[in-house]
C-alpha positions in Angstrom: -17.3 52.8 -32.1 -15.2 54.8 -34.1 -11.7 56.2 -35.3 -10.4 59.2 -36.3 -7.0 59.7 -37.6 -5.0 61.3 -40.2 -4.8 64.7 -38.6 -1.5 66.6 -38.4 0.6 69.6 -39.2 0.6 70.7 -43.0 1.5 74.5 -44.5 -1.2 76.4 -46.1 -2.5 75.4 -49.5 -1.6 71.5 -48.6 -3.8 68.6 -47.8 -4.4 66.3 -45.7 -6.5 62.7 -46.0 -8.5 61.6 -42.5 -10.0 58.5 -41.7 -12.7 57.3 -39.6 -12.8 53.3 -39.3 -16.5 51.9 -37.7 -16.7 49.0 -35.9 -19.5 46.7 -36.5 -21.4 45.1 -39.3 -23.5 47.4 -40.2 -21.6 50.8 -41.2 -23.8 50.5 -45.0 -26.5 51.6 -43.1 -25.6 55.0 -41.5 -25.5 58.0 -42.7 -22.2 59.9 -41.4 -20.8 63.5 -40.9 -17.3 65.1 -40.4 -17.5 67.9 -37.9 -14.7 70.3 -36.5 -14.5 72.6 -33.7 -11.8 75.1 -33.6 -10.6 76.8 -30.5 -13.2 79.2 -28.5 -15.5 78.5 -31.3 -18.7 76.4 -31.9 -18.4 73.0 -34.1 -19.9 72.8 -36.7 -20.9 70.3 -39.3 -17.8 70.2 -42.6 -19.5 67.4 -44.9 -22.0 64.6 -45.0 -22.3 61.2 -46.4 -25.4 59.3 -46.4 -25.7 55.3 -46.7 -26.7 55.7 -50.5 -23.4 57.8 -51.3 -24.8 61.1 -51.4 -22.8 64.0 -50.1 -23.1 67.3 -49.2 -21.0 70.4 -47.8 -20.2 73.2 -45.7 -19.8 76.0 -48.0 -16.5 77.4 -46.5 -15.1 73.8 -47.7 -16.6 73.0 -51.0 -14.7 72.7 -54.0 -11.6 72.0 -51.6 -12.9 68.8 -49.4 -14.2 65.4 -50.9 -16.2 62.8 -48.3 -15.9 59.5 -49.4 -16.8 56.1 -48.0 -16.1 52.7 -48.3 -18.3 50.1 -46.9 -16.3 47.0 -47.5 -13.6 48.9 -45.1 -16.2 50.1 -42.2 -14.3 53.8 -43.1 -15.3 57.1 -44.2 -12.4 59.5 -45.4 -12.3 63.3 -45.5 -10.4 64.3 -48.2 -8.7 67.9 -47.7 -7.3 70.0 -50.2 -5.6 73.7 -50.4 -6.1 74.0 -46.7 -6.5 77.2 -44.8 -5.5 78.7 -41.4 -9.0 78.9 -41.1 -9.0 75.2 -41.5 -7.0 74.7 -37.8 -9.2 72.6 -36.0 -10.4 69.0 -34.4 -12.2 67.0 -36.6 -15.0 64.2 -35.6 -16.5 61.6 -37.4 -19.9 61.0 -36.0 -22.6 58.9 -37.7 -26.7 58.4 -37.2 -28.8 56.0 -38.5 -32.0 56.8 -40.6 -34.5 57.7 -39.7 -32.9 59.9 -36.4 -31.7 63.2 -37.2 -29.5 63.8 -34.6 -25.9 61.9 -35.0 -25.5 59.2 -31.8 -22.2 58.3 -32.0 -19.3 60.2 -32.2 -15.1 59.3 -32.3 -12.8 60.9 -30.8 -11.0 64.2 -32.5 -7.9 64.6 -34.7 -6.5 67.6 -34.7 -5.5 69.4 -38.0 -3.5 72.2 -37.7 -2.7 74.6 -40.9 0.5 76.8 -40.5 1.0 80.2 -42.8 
């Protein structure tokens, strides 16, 4: 199962930290992803963490959002910095376990929304 939070109202060029706490004992071993879907538009994948630490990016975010994870806390974070209107949107957590490709379980969204 997991937990999304941290979303929230914040002005343009702001940040924002969300969370997403796993249950169970094994969260080392899954790969997980940070998706958002804006209004009347498709989601799509923001940033990845695998289960050896190794990240990777939408390029509409890089340079402004950091994925983390700490195993010890069953968490992954989505850092957000110098957020844009573009940025409005709810974000998911989801996570897959090698080898599948596709992610299996998903939280439920927070919603972040960036105000001019």
């Amino acid at each position: 199962q997991l937990q999304a939070s941290g979303g929230g109202l914040v002005q343009a060029w702001g940040s924002l930290r969300l969370s997403c706490a796993a249950s169970g004992r094994t969260f080392s071993r899954y790969d997980m992803g940070w998706f958002r879907q804006a209004p009347g538009k498709e989601r799509e994948l923001v940033a990845t963490i695998n289960r050896s630490g190794g990240t990777d990016y939408a390029d509409s975010v890089k340079g402004r959002f950091t994925v983390s994870r700490d195993n010890a806390k069953n968490t992954v974070y989505l850092e957000m910095n110098s957020l844009k209107v573009e940025d409005t949107a709810d974000y998911y957590c989801a996570a897959k376990i090698w080898p599948t490709t596709v992610y299996t379980y998903w939280g439920q969204g927070t919603e972040v929304t960036v105000s001019s």
